[in-house]
MIMIKOL-588850 format. One line per 2 residues: number of its first residue (from 1); their letters; for each residue z, y, x of C-alpha. Coordinates in pm, 1 decimal. Each point is the difference from the previous one (the first is absolute). Example, Ala and Ser with C-alpha at 12.3 -4.5 7.8 and 13.67 -1.06 7.14 Angstrom:
2
1	as	780.0 -450.0 1230.0  -66.0 344.0 137.0 $
This chain:
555
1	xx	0.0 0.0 0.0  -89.6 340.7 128.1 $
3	xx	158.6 296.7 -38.4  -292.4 128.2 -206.0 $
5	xx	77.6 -274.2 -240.2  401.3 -33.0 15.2 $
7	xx	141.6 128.7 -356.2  209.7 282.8 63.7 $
9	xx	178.0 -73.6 -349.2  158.7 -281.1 -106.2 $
11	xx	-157.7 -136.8 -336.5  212.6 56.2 -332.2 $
13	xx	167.1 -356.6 -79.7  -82.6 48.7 -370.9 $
15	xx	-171.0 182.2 -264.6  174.3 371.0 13.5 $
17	xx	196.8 -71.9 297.9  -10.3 278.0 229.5 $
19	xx	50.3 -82.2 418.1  309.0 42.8 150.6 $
21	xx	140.9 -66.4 349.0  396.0 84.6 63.0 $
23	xx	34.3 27.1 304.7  352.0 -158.8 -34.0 $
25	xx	-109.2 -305.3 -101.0  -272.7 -78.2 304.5 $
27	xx	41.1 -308.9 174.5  98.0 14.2 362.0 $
29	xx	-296.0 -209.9 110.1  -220.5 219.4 -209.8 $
31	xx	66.8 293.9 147.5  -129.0 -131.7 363.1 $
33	xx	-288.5 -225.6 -161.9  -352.8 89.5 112.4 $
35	xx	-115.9 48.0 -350.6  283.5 290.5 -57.9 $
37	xx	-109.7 185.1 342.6  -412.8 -26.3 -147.7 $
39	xx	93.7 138.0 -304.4  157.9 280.8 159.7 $
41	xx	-244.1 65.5 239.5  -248.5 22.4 -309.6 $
43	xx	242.5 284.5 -169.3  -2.7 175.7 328.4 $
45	xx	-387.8 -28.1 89.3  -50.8 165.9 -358.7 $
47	xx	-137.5 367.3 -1.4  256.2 126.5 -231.7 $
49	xx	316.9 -172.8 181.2  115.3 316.2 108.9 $
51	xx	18.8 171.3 -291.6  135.0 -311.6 -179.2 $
53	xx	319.0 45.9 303.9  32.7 342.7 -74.3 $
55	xx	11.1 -106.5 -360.9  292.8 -226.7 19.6 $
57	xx	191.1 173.7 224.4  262.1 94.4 -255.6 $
59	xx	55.5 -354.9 -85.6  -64.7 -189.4 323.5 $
61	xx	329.7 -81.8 132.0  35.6 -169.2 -382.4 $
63	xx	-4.0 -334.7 -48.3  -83.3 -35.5 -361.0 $
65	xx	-172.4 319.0 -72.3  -89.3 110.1 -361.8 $
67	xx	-323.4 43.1 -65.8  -116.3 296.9 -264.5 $
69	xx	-320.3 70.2 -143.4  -58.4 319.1 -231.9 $
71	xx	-95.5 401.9 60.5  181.9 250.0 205.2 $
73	xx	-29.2 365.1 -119.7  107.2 327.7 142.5 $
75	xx	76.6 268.7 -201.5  111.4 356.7 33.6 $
77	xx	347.6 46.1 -119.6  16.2 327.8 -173.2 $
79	xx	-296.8 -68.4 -198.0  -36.1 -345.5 -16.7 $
81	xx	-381.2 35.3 71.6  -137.6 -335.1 184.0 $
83	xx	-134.1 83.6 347.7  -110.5 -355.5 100.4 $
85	xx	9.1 -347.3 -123.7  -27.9 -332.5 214.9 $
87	xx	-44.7 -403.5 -156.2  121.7 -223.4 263.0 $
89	xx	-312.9 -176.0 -55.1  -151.3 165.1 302.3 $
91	xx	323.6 -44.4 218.7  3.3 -326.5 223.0 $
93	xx	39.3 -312.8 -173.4  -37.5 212.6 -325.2 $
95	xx	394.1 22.3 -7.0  303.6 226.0 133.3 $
97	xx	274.5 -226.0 175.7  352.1 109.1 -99.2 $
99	xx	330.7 -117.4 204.1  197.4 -254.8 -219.2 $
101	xx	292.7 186.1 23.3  206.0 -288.7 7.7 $
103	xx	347.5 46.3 140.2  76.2 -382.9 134.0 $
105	xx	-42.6 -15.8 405.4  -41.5 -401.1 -96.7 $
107	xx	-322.6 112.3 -206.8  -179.3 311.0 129.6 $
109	xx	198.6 129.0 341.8  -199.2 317.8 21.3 $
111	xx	50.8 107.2 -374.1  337.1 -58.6 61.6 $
113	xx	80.7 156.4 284.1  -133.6 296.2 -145.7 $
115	xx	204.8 -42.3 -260.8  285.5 -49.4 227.2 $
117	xx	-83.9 311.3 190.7  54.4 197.7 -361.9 $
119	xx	299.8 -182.4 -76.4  168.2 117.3 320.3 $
121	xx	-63.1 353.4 -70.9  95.8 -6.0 -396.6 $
123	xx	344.5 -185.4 161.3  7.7 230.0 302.9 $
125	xx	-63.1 348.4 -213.4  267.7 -113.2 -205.5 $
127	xx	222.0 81.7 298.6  -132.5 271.5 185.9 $
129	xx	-183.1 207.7 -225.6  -367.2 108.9 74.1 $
131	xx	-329.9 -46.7 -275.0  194.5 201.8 -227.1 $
133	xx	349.8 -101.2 30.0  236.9 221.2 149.1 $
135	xx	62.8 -45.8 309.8  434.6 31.7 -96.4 $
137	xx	12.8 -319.7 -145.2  -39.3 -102.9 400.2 $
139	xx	416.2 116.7 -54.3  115.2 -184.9 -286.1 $
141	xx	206.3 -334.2 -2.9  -197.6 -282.8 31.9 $
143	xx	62.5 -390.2 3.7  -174.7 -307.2 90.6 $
145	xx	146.5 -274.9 -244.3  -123.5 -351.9 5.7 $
147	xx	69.8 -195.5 -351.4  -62.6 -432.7 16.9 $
149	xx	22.8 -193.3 -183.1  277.1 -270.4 -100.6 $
151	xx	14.5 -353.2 133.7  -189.7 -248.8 -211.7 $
153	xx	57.9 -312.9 262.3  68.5 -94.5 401.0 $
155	xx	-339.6 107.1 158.5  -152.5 -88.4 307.7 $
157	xx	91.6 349.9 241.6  -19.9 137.0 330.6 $
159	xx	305.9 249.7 119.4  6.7 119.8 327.1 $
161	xx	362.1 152.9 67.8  -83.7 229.3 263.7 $
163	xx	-333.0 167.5 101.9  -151.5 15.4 380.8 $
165	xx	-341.5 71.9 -82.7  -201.7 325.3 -0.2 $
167	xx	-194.6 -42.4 -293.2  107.9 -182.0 -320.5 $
169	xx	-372.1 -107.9 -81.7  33.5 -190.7 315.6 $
171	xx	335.4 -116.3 -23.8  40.2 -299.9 262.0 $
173	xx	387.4 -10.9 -41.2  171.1 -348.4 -12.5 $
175	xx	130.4 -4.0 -413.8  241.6 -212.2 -95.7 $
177	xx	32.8 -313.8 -142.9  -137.7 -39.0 -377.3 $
179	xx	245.2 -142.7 -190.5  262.2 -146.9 247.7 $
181	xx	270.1 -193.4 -188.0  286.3 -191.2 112.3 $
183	xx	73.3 -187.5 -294.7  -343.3 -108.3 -58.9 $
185	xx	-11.6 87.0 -411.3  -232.3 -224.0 -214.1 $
187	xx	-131.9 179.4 -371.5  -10.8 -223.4 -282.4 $
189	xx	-380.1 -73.0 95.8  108.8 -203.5 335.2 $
191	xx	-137.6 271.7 204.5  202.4 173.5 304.0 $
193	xx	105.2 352.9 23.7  -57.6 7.5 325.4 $
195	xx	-246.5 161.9 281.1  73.3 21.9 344.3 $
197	xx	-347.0 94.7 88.5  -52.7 385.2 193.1 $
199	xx	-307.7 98.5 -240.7  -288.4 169.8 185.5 $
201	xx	-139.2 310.0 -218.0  -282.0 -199.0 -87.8 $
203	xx	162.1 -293.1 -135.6  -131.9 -109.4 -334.6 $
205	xx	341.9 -111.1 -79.8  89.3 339.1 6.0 $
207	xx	129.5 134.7 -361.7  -46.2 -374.8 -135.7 $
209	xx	322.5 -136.3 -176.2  212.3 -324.8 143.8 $
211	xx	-42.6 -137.8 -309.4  -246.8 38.9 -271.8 $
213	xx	125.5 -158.9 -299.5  326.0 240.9 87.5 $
215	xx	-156.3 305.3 -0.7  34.9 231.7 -315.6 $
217	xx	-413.9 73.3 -4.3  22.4 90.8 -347.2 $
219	xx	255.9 204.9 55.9  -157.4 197.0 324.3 $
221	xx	-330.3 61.1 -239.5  171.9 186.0 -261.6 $
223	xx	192.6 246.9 261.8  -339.6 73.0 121.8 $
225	xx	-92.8 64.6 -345.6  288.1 238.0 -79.8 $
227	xx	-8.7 165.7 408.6  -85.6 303.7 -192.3 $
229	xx	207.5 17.2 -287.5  267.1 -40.3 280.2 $
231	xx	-112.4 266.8 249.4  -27.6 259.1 -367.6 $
233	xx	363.3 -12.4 -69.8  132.3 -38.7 382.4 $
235	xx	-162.0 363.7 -6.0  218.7 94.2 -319.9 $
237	xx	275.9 -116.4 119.8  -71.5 225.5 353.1 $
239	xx	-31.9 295.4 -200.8  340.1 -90.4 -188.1 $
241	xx	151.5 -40.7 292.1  -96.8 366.9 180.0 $
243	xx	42.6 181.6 -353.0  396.2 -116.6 -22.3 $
245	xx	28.0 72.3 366.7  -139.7 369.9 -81.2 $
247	xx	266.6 9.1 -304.5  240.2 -109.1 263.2 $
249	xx	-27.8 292.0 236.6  -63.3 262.6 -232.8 $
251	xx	-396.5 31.7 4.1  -117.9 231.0 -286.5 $
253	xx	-266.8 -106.1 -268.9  -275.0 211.9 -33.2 $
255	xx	-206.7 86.3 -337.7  -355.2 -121.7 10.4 $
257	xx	-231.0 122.5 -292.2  -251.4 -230.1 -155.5 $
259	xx	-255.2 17.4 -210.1  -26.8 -298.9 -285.2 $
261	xx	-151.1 13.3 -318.2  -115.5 389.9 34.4 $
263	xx	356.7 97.3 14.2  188.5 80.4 326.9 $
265	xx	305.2 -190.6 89.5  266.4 24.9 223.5 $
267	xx	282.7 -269.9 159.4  172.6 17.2 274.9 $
269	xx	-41.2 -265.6 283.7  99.3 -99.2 349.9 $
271	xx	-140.5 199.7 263.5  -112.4 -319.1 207.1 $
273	xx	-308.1 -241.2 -54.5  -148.3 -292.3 174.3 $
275	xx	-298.9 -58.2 145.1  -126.6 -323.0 147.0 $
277	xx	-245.3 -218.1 137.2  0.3 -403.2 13.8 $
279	xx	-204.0 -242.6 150.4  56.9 -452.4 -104.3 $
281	xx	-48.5 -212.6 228.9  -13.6 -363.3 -28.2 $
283	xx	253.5 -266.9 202.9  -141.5 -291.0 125.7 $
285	xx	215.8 -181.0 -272.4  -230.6 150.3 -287.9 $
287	xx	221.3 295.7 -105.3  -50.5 361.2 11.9 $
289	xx	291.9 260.2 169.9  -48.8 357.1 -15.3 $
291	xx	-18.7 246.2 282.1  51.5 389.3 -116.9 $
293	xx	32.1 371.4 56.1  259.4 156.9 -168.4 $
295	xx	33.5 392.4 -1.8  220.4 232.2 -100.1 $
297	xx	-152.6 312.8 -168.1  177.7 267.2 -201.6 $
299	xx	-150.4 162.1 -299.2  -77.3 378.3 -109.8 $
301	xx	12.6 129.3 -321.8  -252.4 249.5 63.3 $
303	xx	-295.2 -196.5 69.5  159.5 -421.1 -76.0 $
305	xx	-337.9 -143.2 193.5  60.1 181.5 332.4 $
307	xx	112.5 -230.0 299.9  385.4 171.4 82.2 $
309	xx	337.3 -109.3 219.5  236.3 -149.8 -113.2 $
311	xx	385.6 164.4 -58.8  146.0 55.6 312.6 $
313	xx	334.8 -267.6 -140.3  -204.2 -258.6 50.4 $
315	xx	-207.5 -177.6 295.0  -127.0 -342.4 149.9 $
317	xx	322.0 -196.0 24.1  19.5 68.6 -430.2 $
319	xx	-366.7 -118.2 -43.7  91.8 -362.5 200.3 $
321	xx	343.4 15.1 -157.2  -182.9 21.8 -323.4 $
323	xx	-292.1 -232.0 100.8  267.1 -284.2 51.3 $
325	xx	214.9 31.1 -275.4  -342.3 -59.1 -260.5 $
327	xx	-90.3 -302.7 216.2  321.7 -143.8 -40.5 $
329	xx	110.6 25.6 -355.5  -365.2 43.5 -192.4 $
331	xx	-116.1 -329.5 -186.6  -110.4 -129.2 -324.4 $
333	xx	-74.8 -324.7 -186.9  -345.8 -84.0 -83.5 $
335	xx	-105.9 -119.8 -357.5  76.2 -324.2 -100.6 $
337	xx	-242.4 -338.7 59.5  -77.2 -307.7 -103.2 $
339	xx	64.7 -129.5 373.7  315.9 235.3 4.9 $
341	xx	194.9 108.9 -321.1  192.4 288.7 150.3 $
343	xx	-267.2 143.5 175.3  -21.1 32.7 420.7 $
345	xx	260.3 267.9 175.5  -184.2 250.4 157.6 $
347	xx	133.3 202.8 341.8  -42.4 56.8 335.5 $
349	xx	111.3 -214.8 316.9  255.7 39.8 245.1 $
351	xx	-230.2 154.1 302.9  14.8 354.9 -140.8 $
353	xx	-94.6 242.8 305.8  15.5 362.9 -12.7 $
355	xx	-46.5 252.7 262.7  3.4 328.7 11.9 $
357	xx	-391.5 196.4 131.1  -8.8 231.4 245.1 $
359	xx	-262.5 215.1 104.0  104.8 63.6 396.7 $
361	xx	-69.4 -290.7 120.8  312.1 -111.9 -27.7 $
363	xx	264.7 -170.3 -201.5  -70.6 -319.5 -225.0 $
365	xx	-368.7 7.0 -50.8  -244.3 267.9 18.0 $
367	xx	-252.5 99.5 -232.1  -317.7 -112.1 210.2 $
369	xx	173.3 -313.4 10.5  27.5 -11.0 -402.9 $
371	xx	-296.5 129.0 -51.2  -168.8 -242.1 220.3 $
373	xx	202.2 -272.6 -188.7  -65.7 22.4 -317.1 $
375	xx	-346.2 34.7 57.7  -30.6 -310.5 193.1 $
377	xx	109.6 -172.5 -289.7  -232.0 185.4 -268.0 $
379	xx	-249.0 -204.9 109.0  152.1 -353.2 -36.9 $
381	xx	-2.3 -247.7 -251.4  78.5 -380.4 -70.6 $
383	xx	-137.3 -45.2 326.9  371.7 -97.3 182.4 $
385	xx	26.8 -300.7 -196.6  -359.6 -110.4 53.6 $
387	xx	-86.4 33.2 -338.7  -329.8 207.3 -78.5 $
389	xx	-136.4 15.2 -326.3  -180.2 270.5 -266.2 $
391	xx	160.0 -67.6 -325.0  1.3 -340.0 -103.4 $
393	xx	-150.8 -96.5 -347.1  71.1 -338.2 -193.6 $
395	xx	-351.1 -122.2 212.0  137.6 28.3 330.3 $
397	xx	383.4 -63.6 -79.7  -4.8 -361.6 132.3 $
399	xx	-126.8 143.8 326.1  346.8 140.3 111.2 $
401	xx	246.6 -149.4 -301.5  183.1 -274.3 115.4 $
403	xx	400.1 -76.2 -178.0  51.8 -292.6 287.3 $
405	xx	-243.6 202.6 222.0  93.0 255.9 288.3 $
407	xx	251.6 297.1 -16.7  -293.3 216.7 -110.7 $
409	xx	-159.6 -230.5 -206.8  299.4 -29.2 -185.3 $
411	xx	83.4 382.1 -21.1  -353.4 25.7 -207.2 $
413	xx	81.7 -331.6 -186.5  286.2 198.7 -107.0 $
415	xx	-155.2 312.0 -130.5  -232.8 -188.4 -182.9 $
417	xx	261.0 -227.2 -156.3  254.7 332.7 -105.7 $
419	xx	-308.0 201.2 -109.0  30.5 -175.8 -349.5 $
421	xx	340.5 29.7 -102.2  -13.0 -189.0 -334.0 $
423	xx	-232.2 -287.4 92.0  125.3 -373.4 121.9 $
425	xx	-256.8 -248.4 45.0  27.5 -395.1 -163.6 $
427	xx	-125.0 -123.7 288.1  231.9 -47.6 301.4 $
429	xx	-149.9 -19.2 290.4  -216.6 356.0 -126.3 $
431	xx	-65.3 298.6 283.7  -61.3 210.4 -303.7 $
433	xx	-323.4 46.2 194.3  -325.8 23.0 -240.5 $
435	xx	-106.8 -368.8 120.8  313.7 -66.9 -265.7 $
437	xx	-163.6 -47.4 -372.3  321.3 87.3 -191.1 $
439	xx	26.8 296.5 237.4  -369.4 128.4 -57.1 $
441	xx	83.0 -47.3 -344.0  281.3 241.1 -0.8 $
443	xx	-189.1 263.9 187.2  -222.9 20.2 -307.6 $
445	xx	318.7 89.8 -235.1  204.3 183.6 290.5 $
447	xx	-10.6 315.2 -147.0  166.9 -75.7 -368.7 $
449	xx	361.3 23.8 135.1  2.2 326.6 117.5 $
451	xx	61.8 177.0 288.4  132.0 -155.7 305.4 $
453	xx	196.2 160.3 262.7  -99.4 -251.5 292.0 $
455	xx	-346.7 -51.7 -47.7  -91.3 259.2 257.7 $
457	xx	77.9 -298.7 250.4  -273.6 -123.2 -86.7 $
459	xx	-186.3 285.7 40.2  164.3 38.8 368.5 $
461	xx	-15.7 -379.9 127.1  -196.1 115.5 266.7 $
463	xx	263.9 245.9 100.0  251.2 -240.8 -31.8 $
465	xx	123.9 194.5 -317.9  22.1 294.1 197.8 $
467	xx	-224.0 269.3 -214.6  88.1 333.5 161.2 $
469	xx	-195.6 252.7 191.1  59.0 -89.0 366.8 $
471	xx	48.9 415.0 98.8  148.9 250.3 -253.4 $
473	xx	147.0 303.0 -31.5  178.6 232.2 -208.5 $
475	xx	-215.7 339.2 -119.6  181.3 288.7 212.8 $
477	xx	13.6 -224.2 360.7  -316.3 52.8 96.0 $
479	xx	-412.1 31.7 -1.9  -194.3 -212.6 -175.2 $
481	xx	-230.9 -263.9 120.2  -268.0 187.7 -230.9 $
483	xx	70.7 335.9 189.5  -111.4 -182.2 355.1 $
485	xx	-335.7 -193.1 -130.7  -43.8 397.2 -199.0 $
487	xx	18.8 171.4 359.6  -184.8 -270.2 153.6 $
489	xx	-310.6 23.3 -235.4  45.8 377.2 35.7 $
491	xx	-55.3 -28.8 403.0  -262.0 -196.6 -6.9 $
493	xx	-215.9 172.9 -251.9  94.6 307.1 206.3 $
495	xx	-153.0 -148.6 310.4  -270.9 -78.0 -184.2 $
497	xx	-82.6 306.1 -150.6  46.2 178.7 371.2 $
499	xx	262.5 301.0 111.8  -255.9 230.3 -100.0 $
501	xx	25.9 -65.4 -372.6  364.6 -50.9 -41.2 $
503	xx	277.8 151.3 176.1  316.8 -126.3 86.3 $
505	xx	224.2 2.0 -324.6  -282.6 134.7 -192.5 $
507	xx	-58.3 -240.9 -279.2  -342.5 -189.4 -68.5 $
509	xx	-234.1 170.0 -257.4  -165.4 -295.3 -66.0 $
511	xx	94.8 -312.3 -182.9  -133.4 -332.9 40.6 $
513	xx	-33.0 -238.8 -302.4  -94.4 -342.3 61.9 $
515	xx	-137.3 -260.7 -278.1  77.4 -356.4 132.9 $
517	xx	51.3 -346.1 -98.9  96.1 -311.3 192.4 $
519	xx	-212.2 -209.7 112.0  163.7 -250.1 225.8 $
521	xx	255.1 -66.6 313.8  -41.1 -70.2 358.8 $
523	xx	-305.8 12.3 186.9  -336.8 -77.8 -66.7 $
525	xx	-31.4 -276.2 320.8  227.5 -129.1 275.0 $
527	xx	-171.2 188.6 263.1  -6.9 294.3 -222.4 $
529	xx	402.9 -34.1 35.1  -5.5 -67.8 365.9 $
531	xx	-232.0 315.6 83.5  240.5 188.6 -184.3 $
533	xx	294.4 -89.0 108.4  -131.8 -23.0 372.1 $
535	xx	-84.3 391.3 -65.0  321.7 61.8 -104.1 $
537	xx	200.0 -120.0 279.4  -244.0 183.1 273.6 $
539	xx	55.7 337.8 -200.5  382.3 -35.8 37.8 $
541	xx	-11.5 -114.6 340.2  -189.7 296.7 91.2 $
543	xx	240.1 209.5 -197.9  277.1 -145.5 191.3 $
545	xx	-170.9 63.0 355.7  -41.4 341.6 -121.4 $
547	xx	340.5 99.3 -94.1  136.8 -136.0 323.7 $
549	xx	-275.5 162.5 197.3  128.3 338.4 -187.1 $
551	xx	372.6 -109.7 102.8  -72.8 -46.5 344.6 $
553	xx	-199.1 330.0 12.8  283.0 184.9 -170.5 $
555	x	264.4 -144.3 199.0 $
């Protein structure tokens, strides 16, 4: 075969079926095979290759690219009068390519790290000011609290007591023993309680429980389930907390007007208010714990939106003081279940750790270091317990469902299980997994009982029950995610349009108004994806040289 004669695009595999290549999902050995390296030589020998790199360029680094057909107008923004109009029809490939977006490293790294990059500075704003925050809040009391969860069973863990190395992500330290027992404790199940094994940090073991008929998985699935009903009134009980401490040392209310209902109102409140920012991240055991940012603002009566201090009767040590009084004494019962008549208890663990944020450089933790956290983790998933799954329909259920299976296949056996709260199955030895017929029965009738509180589980299985946002944060903390892509869209379109037609701070008088429609995911060929990606990494390498090149010159 020639390369005259080699087809640049793979043939659809069905009537309708468009061709897609993610780059994800290409073989190892295809990526060095001689028929990959022809087909990219064919892309490249084209005449319009270059203007089909310059095309993707926005979406290059990408791995599963969106891919947009449509017309882009431009229009003038005072009077709305169109000044040009383009089809993607005579664009490369007859498409745009979009970024995905997506926020899991384990899925698309560069869309996530980009979306790590924003995270840090929506966290990091939060506690220095800048992008429209004042730069004050830099001054008020700030804490670090970590919230886990409570024990559900003995796991398999690694503790190191004392820490040599430089680097946690490359902790070599010696841990200690597992689970080392003296009395050598047997469950009911005939299995030992006992590990004397020093886990490496790699060990599958890791997070995996000693014994698997012992372990409460039901009970571990609904706490992920109600993680957020938990975190909402930990945060009442903060504010509680500070408001009886203001009563306490004589802090005055001030009068803050509303308006409801076309009528003004006034009530007097608590000069003090709360503003916060939390990122979840998932234990190797299948549970989510909470990392967070909890500030101390004050409030104004004049203007109730602005960003203010604090009274000067409180400070840090209150904030922590408050922070570990909720964690202690907030819980609640769940509603009751077929599998448990008085409902689950609902709290947080032991490990409660709070410290205080400085913004020196010294103390506790700083707020690079937070920052940096929590945005580290805004881009994880299920990933830790080496489960990864989109959400799982009755189709694809007896893929990772499994009651006698693994620890994980059992946490989704169990939100599939709780999910119907009113339904037992005749048969005995049923999953409750569609392959069931009384079960596929019932999921004809399952909505004539009514609401049910649990069957978001089922919803969630592939989160483990665990269905909140994995960064949020209160209104007042901080920018928006919306605000960064805004300014982002802005600078580009700025460079596009030249200095000469838009000054700095001056704002755009034209609009653009695009008219698109999906058209499919990923990219077109293999070698399309390697050519891309290939592109990608030179650009950044030569950005890198660059910026050191600058360094050295400046230095």
């Amino acid at each position: 075969m020639t390369l005259s004669t080699l087809p640049v695009t793979p043939e659809p595999t069905g009537p309708g079926a468009a061709a897609c290549a993610d780059a994800a999902t290409i073989p190892a050995w295809y990526r060095t095979s001689p028929r990959l390296r022809l087909q990219a030589i064919a892309r490249a020998a084209r005449d319009d290759y270059p203007a089909w790199l310059s095309h993707v360029q926005p979406a290059a680094e990408c791995v599963r690219p969106v891919r947009l057909a449509g017309l882009l107008t431009t229009i003038e923004a005072e009077t709305g009068r169109l000044l040009s109009a383009r089809s993607t029809a005579d664009m490369p490939d007859g498409v745009i390519y979009k970024p995905c977006g997506n926020r899991r490293a384990s899925v698309c790294p560069a869309c996530s790290k980009r979306y790590q990059n924003d995270a840090y500075h929506v966290v990091r704003t939060g506690l220095v000011g800048g992008k429209g925050v004042p730069e004050q809040v830099a001054h008020h009391p700030a804490v670090f609290p970590t919230f886990t969860a409570p024990s559900f069973g003995e796991v398999h863990t690694r503790h190191v007591k004392r820490h040599t190395c430089t680097r946690r992500a490359d902790c070599d330290c010696r841990p200690e023993p597992c689970h080392a027992r003296r009395d050598l404790t047997v469950c009911p199940h005939g299995v030992r309680l006992a590990c004397f094994a020093r886990h490496d940090p790699d060990d599958t073991r890791l997070g995996t429980p000693l014994c698997l008929d012992c372990y409460d998985h039901d009970g571990q699935v609904v706490w992920n389930l109600h993680a957020g009903e938990l975190w909402r009134r930990t945060t009442i009980a903060i504010n509680r907390y500070i408001r009886r401490v203001c009563r306490e040392r004589g802090v005055p209310k001030v009068e803050v007007t509303s308006e409801r209902d076309g009528q003004l109102h006034t009530r007097r409140v608590w000069p003090v208010r709360l503003s916060f920012g939390k990122a979840a991240e998932m234990q190797r055991r299948g549970v989510a714990h909470f990392h967070a940012i909890i500030r101390l603002d004050g409030l104004d009566p004049a203007d109730p939106d602005a960003t203010v201090p604090p009274p000067a009767a409180l400070d840090a040590d209150d904030l922590k003081a408050a922070v570990d009084h909720a964690a202690a004494t907030i819980t609640f019962t769940t509603e009751p279940h077929p599998a448990r008549r008085n409902g689950w208890p609902i709290g947080w663990g032991d490990q409660v750790l709070t410290k205080v944020i400085t913004m020196a450089g010294r103390g506790e933790v700083t707020d690079a270091q937070v920052a940096a956290y929590l945005a580290k983790y805004a881009t994880k998933s299920t990933e830790v317990t080496g489960h990864v799954s989109s959400r799982i329909t009755h189709d694809r259920i007896d893929l990772y469902a499994d009651r006698n299976g693994t620890h994980v296949e059992r946490l989704v056996d169990a939100c599939w299980r709780l999910a119907d709260a009113r339904w037992h199955c005749p048969l005995t030895l049923c999953q409750h997994h569609r392959h069931c017929f009384a079960c596929a029965m019932r999921q004809l009738t399952a909505d004539q009982d009514g609401p049910n509180p649990y069957e978001r589980l089922q919803r969630w299985a592939h989160m483990l029950g665990f269905g909140g946002h994995f960064l949020t944060k209160s209104r007042r903390y901080s920018i928006t995610f919306a605000l960064l892509r805004g300014q982002r869209v802005t600078f580009r379109r700025t460079q596009a349009a030249g200095p000469e037609h838009t000054e700095p701070g001056e704002a755009l008088t034209t609009l653009v108004v695009n008219f698109l429609q999906f058209v499919g995911a990923g990219w077109r060929t293999p070698a399309d994806a390697m050519l891309a990606t290939t592109s990608a990494v030179m650009a950044r390498e030569h950005q890198h040289a660059a910026r050191q090149h600058l360094t050295s010159l400046a230095a």
